[in-house]
C-alpha positions, 0 to 999 in steps of 0.5 A, a space after each residue: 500500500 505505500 509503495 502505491 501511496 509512494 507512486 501516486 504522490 510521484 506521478 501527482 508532483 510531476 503532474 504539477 511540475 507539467 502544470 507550473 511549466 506550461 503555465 510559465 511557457 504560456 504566460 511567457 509567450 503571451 507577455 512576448 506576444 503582448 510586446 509585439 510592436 506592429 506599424 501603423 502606416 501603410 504602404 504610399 503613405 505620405 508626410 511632409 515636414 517643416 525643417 527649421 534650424 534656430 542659433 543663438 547669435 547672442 553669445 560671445 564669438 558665436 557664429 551660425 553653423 553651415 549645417 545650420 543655414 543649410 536646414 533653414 533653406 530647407 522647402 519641405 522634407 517629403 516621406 513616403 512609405 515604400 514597403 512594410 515587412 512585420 515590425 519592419 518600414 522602409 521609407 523614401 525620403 525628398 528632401 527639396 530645398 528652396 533653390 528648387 534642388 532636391 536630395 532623395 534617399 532611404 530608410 528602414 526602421 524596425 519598429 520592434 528593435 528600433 534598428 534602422 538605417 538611413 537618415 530617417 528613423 523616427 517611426 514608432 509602433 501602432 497604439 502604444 499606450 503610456 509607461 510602454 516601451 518604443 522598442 522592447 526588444 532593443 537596446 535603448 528603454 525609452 517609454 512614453 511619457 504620456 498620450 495628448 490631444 492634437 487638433 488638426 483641421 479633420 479633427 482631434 487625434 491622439 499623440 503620444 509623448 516623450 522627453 530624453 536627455 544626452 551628450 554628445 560631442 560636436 566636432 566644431 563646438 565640443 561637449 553639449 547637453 541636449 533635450 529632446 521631446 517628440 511627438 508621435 500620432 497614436 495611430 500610425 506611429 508616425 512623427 509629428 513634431 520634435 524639438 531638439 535643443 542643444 547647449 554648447 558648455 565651453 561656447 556658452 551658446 545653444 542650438 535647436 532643430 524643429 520639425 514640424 508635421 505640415 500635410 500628410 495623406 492619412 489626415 487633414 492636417 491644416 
């Protein structure tokens, strides 16, 4: 009798060891399937940016940067979404300068892992919402901040928000501290503003780039 009580409270401990198992295995791969990042935008979207470039002239022995003249003779800077593979958007950038000259390339960004090539990467995942990860399977842990409304001329539309900070080096100007905060429609991840200031320590001056959603294909923007 108690070599079967012995085999019965075996075959009962493994039988939980299976359940506990599968319940981890299960509980793991949907916590993964719930970090899938999936893109919002579809192939022959379009969305066009203002490109502004601001210098404080003011400090002493400042002068405005060449590449900072060369964004403001920017006209408009075209994106165009070409192909989507999963987690992964390829896009076709034009930009177009006021002289009428204009300078094409491409991009990719996996949405997923925030891996990208190109000039062009500030594409995000569908409907995240706040405190989650832009890239869960990445290297870096930016979450967003918050989901705000913006009003557009077809309508409100929500758009999510965050704030970093870093440094850098600049090669001409040296060591600086930046901010950044972007702004990216909820529903097709896509940029719709980023402000990026600079402070230059040793040169006592600041910099900053503003881009500017002004007309896109998937809604009335003004």
């Amino acid at each position: 009798m108690s070599k079967k009580r012995s085999n019965v409270g075996y075959l009962l401990a493994v039988i939980i060891l299976a359940i506990l198992i599968t319940s981890v295995m299960v509980l793991t791969y949907l916590q993964t399937k719930s970090q899938v990042r999936v893109p919002g935008v579809a192939i022959g979207d379009t969305f066009v940016y203002d490109v502004m470039g601001f210098w404080n002239v003011s400090a002493v022995n400042s002068t405005i940067p060449q590449r900072m003249l060369d964004i403001n003779q920017t006209k408009e800077f075209r994106v165009t979404i070409t192909n989507i593979t999963g987690p992964m958007v390829s896009t076709r950038e034009t930009w177009v300068f006021k002289n009428g000259t204009e300078y094409n390339s491409t991009s990719m960004i996996n949405v997923e892992t925030g891996y990208n090539t190109g000039g062009f990467w500030p594409i995000v995942a569908a409907n995240l919402g706040k405190g989650e990860l832009l890239h869960p399977s990445g290297q870096n842990k930016i979450a967003v901040n918050e989901t705000v409304i913006r009003n557009y001329a077809s309508g409100p539309r929500e758009t999510n928000y965050f704030k970093i900070k870093y440094n850098g080096r600049d090669e001409e100007y040296g060591y600086y501290t930046a901010e950044a905060e972007y702004y990216f429609d909820k529903a097709t991840g896509m940029l719709v503003e980023l402000y990026d200031r600079s402070d230059f320590i040793s040169m006592g001056t600041q910099g900053a780039i503003l881009w500017k959603l002004k007309a896109t294909s998937v809604w009335k923007v003004s």
